[in-house]
N, C-alpha and C positions, 0 to 999 in steps of 0.2 A: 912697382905698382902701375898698373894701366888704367888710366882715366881716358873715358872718350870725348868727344866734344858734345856727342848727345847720346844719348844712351833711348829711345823710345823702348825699347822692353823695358824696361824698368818703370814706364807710366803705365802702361796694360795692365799686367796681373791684378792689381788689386779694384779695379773696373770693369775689368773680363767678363761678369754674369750679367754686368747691367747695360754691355755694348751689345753682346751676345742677347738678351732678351729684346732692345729696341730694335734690331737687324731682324732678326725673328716677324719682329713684326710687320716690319714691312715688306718680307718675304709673300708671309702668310697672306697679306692683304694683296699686294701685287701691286699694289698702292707705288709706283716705281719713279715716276717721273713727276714732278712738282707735286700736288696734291695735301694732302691733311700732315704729311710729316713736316713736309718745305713749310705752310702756312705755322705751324707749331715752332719753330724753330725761330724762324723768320720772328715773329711775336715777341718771343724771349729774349733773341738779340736783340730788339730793337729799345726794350726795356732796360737792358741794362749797357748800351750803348748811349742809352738816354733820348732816344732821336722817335720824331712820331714812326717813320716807317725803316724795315731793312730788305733790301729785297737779295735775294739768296740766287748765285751767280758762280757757272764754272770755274773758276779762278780768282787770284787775286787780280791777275792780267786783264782777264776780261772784265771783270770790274770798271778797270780803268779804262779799257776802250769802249765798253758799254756806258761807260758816263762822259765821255768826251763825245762821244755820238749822240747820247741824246741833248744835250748842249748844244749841237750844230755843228762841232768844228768839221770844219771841211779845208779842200786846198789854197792856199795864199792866208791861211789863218797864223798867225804865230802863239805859242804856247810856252809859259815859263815853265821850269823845272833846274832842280840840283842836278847838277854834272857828278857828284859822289852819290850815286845810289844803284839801286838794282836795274838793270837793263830794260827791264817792263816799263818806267815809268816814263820815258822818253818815247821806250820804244813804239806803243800806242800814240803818241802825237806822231808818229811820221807813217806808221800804219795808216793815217787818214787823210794823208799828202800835207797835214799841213807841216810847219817849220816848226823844229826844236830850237827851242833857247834856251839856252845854259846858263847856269848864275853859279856863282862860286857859294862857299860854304861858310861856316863862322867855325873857327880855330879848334871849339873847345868843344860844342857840343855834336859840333858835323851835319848841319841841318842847313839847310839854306839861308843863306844872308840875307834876309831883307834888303838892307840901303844896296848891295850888289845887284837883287835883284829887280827891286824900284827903277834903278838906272838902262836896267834891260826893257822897259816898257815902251813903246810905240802906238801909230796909230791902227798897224794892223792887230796886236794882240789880247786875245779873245779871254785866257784862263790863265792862271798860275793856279803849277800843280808843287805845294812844298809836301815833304818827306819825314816824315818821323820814326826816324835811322834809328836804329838798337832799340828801339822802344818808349823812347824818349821824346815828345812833341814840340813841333818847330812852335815859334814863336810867330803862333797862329795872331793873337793879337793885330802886331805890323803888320802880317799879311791881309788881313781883313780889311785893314784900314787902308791899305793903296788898293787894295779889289774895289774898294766902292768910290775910292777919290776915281777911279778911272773905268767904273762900269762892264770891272771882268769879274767872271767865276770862279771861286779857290774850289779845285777836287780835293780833297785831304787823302796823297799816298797814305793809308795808317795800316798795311800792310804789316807792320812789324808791331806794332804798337796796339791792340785791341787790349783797352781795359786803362791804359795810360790816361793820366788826367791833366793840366792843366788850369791854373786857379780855381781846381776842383770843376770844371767839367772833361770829360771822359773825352779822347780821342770819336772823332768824325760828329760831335755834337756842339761846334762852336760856328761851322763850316756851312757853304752851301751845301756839298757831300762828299762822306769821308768811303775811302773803298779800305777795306781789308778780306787779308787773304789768309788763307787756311790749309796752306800746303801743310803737309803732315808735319817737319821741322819747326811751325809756328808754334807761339807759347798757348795758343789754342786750335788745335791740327784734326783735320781731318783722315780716313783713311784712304790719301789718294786726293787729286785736285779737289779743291772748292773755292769761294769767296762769299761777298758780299756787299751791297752797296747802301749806306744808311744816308737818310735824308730828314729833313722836317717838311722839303716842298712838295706837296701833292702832285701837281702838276707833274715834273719832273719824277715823282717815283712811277708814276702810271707809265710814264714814256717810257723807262725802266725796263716793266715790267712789261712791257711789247716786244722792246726791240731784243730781250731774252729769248724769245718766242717766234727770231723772223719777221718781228714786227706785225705780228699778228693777236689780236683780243679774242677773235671767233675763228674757227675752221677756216681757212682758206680764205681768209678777208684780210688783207694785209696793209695798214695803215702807213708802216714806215718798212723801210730795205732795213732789217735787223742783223741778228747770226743768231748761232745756237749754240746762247751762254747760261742754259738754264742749268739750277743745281739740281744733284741729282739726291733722289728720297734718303737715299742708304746714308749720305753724308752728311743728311741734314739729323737725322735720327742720331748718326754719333757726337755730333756737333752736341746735337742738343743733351746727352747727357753730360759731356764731359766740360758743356756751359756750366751747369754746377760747381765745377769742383775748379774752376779757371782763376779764381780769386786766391785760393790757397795755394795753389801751383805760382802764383805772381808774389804770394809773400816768402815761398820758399824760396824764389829768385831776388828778392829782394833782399833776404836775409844774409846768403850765398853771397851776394854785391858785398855789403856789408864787412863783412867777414874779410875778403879782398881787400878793400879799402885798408881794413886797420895793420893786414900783414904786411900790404904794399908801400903803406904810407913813409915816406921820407927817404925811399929809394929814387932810383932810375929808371921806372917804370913810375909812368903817366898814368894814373886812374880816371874812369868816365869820370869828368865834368855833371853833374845836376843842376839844372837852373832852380833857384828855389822857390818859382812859381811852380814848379814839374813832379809828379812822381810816376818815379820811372818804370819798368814792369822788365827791365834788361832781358830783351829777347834775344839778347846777345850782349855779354861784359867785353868790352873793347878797352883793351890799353893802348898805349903807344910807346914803343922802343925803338931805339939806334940799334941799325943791324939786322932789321927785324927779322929778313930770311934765314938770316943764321941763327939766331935764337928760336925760331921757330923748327929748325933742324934740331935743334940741341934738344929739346923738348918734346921732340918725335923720336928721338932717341932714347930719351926717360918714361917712353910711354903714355903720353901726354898728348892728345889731341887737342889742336885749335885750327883755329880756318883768319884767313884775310877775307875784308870784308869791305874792300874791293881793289885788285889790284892794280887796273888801270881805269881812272876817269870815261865817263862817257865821252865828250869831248874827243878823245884822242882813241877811240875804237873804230878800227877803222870803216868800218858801215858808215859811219859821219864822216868819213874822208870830204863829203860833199857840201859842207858848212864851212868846211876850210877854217878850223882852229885851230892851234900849234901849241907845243907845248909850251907853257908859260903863261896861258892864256888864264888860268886858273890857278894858282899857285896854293889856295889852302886846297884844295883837293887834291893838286898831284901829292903833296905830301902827305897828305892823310895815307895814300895809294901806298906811300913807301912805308909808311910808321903805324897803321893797324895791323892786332894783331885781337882775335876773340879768343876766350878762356871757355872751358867748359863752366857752365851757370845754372844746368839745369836745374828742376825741383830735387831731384832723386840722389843727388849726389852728397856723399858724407860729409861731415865735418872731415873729416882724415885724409879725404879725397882734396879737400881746398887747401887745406894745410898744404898738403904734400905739393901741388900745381903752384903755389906762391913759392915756396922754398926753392922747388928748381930752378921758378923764374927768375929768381932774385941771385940766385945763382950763377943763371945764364948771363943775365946783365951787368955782372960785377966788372 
């Protein structure tokens, strides 16, 4: 049997008329660049993100540099962040000369440490940016709490996590502002880059909403030095139908977990960790195994697609050769690097299909 790690044909077809008519329409309108589909979209997220404003942004990346820009950072700033995550969310604090600082991880859920990160604070640092890795939200709480003992910004990465909640509020709605991204492999994807960046501060969303634009409100009147991070109609029009159907798509993942959990339970295979303030939306099921490159062969062997989810630490890439960490510096994340391993989790995938992805594993592992 051949299981993929994502299968995207298999979300299409049965939404096919209803992506196909909202494309249509903004064909027809010509309506192409921000305009009545972006504003429509924008609205909807913001609703169900929980948050007063969203403003709709080429990337999940530029998100985040579009929200550390309009915050101020600039160079001699320093900027907290997990060393175990996607390369973007570092990689925009050094995009803007200021300095990346790394904090290590907590063991079980793989989100940034708090009391690791508390420790990393100085009198130059501006923002902690924590991460909510597989779908699952940092322990936004602590982090809020030393942002204000010490008069810095939390960006909320919620790149992987759109729709995740926390003591029942929803990822990017606890935060000063949450980015999330909508690369097509997201549990809510576009056709092709997108993002977006939610907020409650006015202030801040209007700077937003400039610096998307070149920093420009009117023609050729340019307030701040921006880029050109604006979302584009087409993607906001597909976003916006398949916002509908994103809740059912996160219980079908959730159900999938689920399922995992009870075939994997009391083996040698690690299952995600849930804090039981969290419900999770697994925009990726991560275990942890002994071996894992080789079980991860064995598995690609039986047909079985899974991805590592992240092999080496930030810290130790060598781009950052210039912070001068070593290994050792972080030790719950380097091993994370050696012992994740993701399962296929999508919505579309059968009972038979899980079955069958637990059995090999557990196979593998023996």
């Amino acid at each position: 049997m051949n299981v993929k790690l994502l299968d995207l044909t298999a979300q299409y077809p049965p939404i096919r008329e209803e992506i196909r008519k909202a494309v249509d329409e903004v064909f027809d309108q010509q309506a192409l660049i921000l305009g009545p589909h972006v504003e429509k979209f924008e609205k909807n997220l913001a609703a169900y993100c929980g948050t007063k404003h969203a403003i709709g942004v080429s990337s999940g990346s530029d998100a985040l540099l579009c929200s550390l820009m309009a915050i101020g950072i600039r160079p001699g700033d320093e900027v907290i962040c997990p060393t175990f995550t996607f390369f973007a969310t570092a990689g925009c604090i050094a995009r803007l000369g200021a300095k990346v600082v790394f904090a290590d991880v907590e063991s079980d859920t793989f989100n940034i440490d708090p009391k690791k990160a508390r420790e990393k604070i100085t009198r130059k640092t501006r923002a902690i940016m924590p991460v909510d890795l597989y779908g699952q939200l940092a322990n936004l709480e602590a982090v809020n709490e030393m942002a204000a003992k010490h008069g810095l910004k939390v960006i909320e990465d919620a790149a992987q996590a759109i729709g995740a909640k926390r003591n029942g509020k929803r990822a990017c709605s606890s935060v000063f502002a949450g980015c999330l991204s909508f690369y097509p492999t997201k549990n809510l994807g576009a056709f092709g880059d997108a993002g977006a960046i939610c907020t409650n501060d006015d202030a801040f969303a209007e700077v937003c909403r400039l610096l998307r634009v070149h920093g420009s409100g009117h023609q050729y009147h340019h307030k701040f030095i921006g880029g050109m991070f604006r979302l584009a109609a087409v993607q906001a029009a597909v976003l916006d139908v398949k916002l509908k159907y994103l809740e059912g798509w996160h219980e079908g993942r959730r159900k999938h977990a689920a399922l995992y959990d009870q075939l994997l339970a009391g083996s040698k295979v690690i299952t995600p960790h849930v804090e039981p303030a969290n419900w999770h939306v697994y925009h990726q099921y991560v275990v942890r195994v002994s071996h894992r490159d080789r079980v991860k062969q064995i598995l690609q062997d039986k047909g079985i697609g899974t991805g590592v989810y992240y092999p080496i630490p930030l810290h130790l890439q060598e781009c950052f050769g210039y912070l001068n960490y070593r290994a050792g510096d972080f030790p719950e994340a380097e091993r994370a690097c050696q012992d994740v391993l993701a399962l296929p989790v999508y919505p579309e995938l059968s009972e038979e299909q899980i079955r069958y992805v637990a059995k090999e594993l557990l196979a593998a592992v023996r």
